[in-house]
DRENTORFI-912990 format. One line per 8 residues: number of its first residue (from 1); for each residue y, x, z of C-alpha. Coordinates in pm, 1 decimal. Each point is the difference from the previous one (the first is absolute). Example, Ala and Ser with C-alpha at 12.3 -4.5 7.8 and 13.67 -1.06 7.14 Angstrom:
! DRENTORFI-912990
1	-450.0/1230.0/780.0 | 344.0/137.0/-66.0 $
END
This chain:
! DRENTORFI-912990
1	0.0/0.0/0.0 | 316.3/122.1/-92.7 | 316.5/-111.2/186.5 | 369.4/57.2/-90.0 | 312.3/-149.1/170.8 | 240.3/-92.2/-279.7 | 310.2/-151.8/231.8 | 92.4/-69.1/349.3 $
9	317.6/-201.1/155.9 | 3.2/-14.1/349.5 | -333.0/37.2/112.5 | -166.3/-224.2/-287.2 | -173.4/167.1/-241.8 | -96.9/-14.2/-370.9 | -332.3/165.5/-96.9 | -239.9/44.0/-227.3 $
17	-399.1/30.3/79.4 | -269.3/101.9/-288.1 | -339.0/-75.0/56.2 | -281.2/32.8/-239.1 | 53.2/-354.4/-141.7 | 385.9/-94.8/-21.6 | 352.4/130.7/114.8 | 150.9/-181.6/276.2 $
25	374.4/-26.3/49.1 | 80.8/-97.9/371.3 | 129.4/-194.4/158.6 | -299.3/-159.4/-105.8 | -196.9/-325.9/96.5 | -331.9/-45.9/-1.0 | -183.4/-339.6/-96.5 | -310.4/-49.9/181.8 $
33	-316.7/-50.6/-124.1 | -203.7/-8.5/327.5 | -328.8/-36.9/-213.2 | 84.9/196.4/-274.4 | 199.6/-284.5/-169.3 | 341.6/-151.3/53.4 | -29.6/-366.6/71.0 | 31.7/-183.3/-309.8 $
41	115.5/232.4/-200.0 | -218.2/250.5/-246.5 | 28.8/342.4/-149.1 | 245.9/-72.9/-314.2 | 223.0/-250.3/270.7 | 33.1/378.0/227.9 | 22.6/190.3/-259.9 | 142.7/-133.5/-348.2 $
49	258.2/-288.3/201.6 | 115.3/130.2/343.7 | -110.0/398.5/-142.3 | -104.1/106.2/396.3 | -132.1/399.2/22.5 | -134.5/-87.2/303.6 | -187.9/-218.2/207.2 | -170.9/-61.5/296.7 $
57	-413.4/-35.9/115.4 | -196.8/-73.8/285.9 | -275.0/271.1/93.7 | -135.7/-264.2/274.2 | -34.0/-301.4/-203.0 | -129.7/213.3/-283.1 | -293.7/158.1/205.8 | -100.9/-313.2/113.0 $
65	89.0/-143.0/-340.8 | -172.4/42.0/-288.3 | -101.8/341.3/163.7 | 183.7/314.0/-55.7 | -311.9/134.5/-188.3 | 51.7/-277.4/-266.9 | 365.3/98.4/-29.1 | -128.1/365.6/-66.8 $
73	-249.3/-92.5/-238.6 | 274.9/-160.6/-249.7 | 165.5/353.4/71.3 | 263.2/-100.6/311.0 | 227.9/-241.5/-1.2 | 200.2/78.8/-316.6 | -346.2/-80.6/-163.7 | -89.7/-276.3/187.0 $
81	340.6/-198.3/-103.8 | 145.6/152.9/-302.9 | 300.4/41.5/168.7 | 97.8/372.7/-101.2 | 260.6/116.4/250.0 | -9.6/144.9/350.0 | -149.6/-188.9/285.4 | 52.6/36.4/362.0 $
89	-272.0/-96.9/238.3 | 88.1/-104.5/337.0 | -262.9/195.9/248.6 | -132.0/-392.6/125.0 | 54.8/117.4/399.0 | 276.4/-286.2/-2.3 | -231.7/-254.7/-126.8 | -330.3/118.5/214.5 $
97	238.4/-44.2/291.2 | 185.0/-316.4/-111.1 | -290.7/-247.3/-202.7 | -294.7/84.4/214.3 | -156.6/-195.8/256.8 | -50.6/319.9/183.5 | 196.9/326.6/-46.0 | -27.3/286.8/218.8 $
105	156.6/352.1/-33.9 | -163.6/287.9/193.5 | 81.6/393.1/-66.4 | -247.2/-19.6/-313.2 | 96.1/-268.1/-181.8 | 55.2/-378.2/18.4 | -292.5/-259.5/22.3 | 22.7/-352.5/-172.3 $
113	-169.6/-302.7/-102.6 | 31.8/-129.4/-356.4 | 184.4/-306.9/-70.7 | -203.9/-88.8/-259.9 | -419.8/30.3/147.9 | 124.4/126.3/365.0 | -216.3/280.9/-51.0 | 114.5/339.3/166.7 $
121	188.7/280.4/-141.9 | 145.7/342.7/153.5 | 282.1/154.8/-182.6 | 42.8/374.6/69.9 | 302.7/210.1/-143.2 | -288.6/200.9/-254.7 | -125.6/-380.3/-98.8 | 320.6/-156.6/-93.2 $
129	66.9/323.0/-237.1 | -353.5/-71.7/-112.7 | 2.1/-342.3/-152.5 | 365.7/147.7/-106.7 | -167.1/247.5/-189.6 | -230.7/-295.8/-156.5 | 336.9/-182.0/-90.9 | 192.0/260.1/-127.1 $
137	301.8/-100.2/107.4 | 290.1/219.8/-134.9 | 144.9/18.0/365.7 | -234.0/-30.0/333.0 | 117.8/-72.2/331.3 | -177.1/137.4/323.8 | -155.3/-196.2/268.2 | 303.8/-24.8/273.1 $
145	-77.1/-178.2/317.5 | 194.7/-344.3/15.5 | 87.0/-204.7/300.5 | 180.9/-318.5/36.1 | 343.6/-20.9/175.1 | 122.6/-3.0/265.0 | -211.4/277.9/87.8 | 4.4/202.0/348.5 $
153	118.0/369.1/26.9 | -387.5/114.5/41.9 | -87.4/-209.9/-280.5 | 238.5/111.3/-217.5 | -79.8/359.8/118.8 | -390.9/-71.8/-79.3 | 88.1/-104.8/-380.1 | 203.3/287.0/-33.6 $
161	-260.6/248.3/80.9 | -246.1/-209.5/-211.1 | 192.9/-1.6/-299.1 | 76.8/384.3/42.7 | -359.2/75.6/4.2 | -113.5/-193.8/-262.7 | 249.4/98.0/-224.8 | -121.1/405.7/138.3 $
169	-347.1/-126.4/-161.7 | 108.9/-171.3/-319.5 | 175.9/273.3/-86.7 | -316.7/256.8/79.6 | -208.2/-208.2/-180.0 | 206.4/-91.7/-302.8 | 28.4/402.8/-61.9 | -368.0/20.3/0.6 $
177	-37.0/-269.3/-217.8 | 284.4/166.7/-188.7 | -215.4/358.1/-56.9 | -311.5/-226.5/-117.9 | 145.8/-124.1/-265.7 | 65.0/-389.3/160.4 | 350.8/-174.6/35.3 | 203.8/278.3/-202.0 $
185	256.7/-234.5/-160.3 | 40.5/-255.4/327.3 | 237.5/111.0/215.3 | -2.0/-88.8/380.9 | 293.7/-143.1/219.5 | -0.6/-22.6/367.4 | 127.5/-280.4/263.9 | 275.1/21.5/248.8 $
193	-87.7/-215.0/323.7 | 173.4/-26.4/324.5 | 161.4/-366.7/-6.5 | 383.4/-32.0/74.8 | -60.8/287.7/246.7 | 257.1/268.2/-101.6 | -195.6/263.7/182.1 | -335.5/-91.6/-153.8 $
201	128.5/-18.1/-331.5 | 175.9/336.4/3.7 | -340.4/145.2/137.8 | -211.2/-161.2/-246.0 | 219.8/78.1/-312.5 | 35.7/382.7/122.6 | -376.3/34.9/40.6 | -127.3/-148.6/-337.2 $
209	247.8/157.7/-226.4 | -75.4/290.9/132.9 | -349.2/-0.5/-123.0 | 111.5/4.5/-368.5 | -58.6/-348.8/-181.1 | 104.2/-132.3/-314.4 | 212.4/-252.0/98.6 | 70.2/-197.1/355.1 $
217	24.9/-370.5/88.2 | 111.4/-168.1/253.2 | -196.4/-257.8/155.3 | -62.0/-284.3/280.7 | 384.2/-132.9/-19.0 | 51.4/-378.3/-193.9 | -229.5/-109.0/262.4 | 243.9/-246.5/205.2 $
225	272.4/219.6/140.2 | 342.5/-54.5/-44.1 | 142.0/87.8/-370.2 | 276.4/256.2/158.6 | -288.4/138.1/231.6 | -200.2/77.8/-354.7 | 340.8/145.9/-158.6 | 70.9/229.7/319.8 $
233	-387.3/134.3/-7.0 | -19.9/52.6/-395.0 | 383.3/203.5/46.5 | -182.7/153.7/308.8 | -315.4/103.9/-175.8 | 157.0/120.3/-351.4 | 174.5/261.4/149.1 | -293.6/189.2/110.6 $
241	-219.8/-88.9/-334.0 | 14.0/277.1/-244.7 | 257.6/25.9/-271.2 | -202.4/103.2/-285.5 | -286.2/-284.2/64.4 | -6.5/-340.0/-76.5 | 119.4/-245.7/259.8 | -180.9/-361.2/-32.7 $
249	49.8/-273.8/280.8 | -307.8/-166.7/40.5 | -19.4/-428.3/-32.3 | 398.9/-41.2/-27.0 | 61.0/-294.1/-122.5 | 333.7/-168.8/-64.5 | 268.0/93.2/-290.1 | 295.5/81.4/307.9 $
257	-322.2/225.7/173.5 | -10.9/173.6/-299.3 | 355.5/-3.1/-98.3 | 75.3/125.6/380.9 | -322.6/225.8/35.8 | 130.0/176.9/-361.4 | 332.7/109.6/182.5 | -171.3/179.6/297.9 $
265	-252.1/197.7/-280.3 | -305.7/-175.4/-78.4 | -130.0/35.9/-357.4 | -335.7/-201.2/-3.0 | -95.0/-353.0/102.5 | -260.0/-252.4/-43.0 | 0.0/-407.2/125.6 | -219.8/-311.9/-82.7 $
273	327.9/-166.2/32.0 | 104.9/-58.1/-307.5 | -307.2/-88.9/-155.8 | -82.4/-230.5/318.8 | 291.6/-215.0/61.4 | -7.0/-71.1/-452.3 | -366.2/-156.9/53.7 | 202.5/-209.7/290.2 $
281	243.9/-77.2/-165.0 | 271.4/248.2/85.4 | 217.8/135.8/-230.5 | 223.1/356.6/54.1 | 343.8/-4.5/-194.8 | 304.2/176.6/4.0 | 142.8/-225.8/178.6 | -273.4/-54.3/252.6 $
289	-291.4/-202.7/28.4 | -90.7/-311.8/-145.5 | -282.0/-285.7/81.0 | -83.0/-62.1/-364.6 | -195.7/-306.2/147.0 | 303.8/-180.1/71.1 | 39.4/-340.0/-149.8 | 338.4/49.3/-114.0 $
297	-106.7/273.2/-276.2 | -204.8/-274.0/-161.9 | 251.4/-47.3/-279.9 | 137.6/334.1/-11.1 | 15.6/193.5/-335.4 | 134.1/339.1/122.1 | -244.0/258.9/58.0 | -92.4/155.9/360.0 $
305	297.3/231.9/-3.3 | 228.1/37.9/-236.9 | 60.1/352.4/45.8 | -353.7/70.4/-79.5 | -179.8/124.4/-310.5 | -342.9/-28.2/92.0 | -245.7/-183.4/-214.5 | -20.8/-323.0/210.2 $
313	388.5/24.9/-7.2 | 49.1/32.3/-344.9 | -248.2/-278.2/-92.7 | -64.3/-299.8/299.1 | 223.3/-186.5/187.4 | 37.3/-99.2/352.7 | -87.2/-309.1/-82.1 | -321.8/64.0/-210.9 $
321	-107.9/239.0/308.1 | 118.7/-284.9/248.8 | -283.0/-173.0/-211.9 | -257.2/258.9/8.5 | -9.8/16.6/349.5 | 12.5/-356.0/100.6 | -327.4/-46.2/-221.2 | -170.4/343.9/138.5 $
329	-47.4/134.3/-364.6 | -92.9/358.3/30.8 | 247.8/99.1/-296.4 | 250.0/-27.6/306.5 | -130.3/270.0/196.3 | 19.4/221.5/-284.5 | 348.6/-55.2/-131.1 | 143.7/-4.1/352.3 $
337	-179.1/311.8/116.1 | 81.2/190.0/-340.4 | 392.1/-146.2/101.5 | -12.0/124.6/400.5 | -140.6/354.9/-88.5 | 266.3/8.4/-310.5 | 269.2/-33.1/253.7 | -112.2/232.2/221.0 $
345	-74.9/272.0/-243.8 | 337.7/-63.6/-153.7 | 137.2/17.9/405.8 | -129.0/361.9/-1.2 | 68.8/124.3/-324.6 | 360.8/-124.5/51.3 | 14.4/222.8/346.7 | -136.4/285.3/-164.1 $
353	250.3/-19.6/-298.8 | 308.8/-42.3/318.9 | -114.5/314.6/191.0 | 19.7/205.7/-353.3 | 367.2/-124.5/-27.8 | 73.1/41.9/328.1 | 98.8/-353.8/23.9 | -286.3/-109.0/246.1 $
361	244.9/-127.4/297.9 | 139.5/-195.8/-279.0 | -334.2/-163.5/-75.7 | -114.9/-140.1/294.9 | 341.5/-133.9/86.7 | -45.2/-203.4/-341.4 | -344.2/-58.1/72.7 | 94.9/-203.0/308.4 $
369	293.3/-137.9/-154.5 | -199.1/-152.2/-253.2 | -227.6/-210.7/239.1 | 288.0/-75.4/234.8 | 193.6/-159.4/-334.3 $
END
């Protein structure tokens, strides 16, 4: 992987990352296809309408799902889907800990219980990178330990030293694998942990980057604390991630998180949000959100937002999606997810084009102009 930093205002940065597959200009935003596809949407929608370089897969639901061997025998996941760009697989530690009936962490790994058969699993750092391997994702993160907030002081303290010495063995092990011949174009990314603890934080972003990793995350924030408490830890946390790495914020989630989590130096994110609140109904804008479902849109001929380019903008109205979803015809889950992710691809490339001009102050006072008009 090959990473350049093209343009920085403030502390918000515009980068590039090469993988193997596809050249990613951040600030970037990554769809997610938990199961190796985006929710209603297909290869040509990603690539040929909203043109994404990246996206996002599950390496829990895919083990479990159709098997990570069956992924490897179509040749990974660029084989398995068609889709030709890089992929970034999430480590599945946040979804052994969040989905199963029974999750627990101990210094070698973390125990679980399928959602789907209930039979019995144990992820270790070397098995995530395994099935990883299998997947050939074009990015791989590490097993971190999780915990849900509020935490105590010892707990917090516990993940901490869990995450540390996981990420001590994934990084071992990946080398090995390295010299062997196996994982040679997948490059490996580590997780921050330590809540909204300043002092945990600091600690845990001091000890992983210095172990040498591709790129760094940080992780188990968006969970229910207080939007300025997430804005005060990512500032926090940024400041002691390396410059020359990528910086990707982990599950975040609305266009002001973004907008706000941009300014204080984050390059990479991920959400189901967009794609989610379409299939509900919900509909991102420039000027906010809007409940498509609404019977007052049943006669309306102006498209979603008329700002907009995307497809679904350029060719449906409100009232012909007002339709759609009232009579729970799939075509609606399509054109409004292909609209939601068009927005917030557009969100990011429009950041990224501000912090080359310098102007980036400029756009996020606009930005929240816009909805407040």
């Amino acid at each position: 992987m090959e990473f350049r930093i093209d343009a920085t205002d403030g502390s918000a940065r515009a980068t590039t990352i090469t993988t193997k597959h596809s050249t990613i200009k951040t600030p970037i935003f990554m769809p997610v296809g938990t199961a190796a596809s985006v929710k209603a949407l297909d290869t040509k929608d990603l690539t040929q309408i909203l043109d994404t370089q990246i996206i996002l897969a599950n390496t829990y639901h895919l083990y479990l799902r159709p098997g990570d061997e069956v992924v490897a025998h179509f040749g990974g996941l660029h084989g398995f889907t068609g889709y030709d760009r890089s992929f970034l697989t999430d480590s599945g530690g946040f979804q052994a800990f969040s989905l199963s009936d029974i999750s627990r962490a101990n210094d070698e790994g973390i125990e679980f219980q399928s959602h789907i058969d209930g039979s019995r699993h144990f992820f270790t750092p070397q098995k995530v990178l395994d099935i990883q391997y299998n997947l050939k994702s074009d990015i791989m993160m590490i097993l971190d330990d999780l915990i849900a907030l509020p935490a105590t002081k010892e707990r917090l303290k516990l993940s901490v030293e869990r995450t540390t010495k996981w990420a001590k063995a994934s990084i071992e092990y990946h080398k090995k694998m390295k010299e062997r011949g196996i994982g040679l174009d997948q490059n490996i990314f580590a997780i921050i942990q330590g809540g909204v603890d300043k002092e945990y934080r600091k600690r845990s972003a001091l000890e992983l980057t210095a172990l040498g990793f591709d790129g760094y995350a940080i992780g188990g924030l968006s969970v229910g604390e207080e939007n300025s408490v997430m804005y005060e830890i990512v500032e926090w946390t940024t400041q002691f991630m390396p410059h020359d790495k990528p910086r990707y914020l982990m599950g975040v989630g609305t266009p002001e998180d973004i907008v706000e989590s941009i300014e204080r130096g984050v390059d990479m994110f991920d959400c189901v949000m967009p794609t989610r609140n379409a299939r509900n109904g919900t509909i991102f804008t420039t000027f906010g959100r809007l409940n498509i479902k609404a019977a007052r849109f049943k006669l309306d001929d102006s498209p979603l937002d008329k700002s907009c380019d995307c497809y679904t903008c350029q060719n449906f109205s409100r009232g012909y999606l007002n339709h759609l979803f009232r009579a729970r015809e799939l075509t609606f889950y399509r054109l409004a997810s292909i609209h939601n992710l068009h927005y917030y691809l557009t969100l990011v490339k429009e950041a990224r084009e501000a912090i080359i001009n310098n102007k980036y102050q400029a756009f996020k006072q606009e930005f929240y102009a816009r909805r407040g008009r």
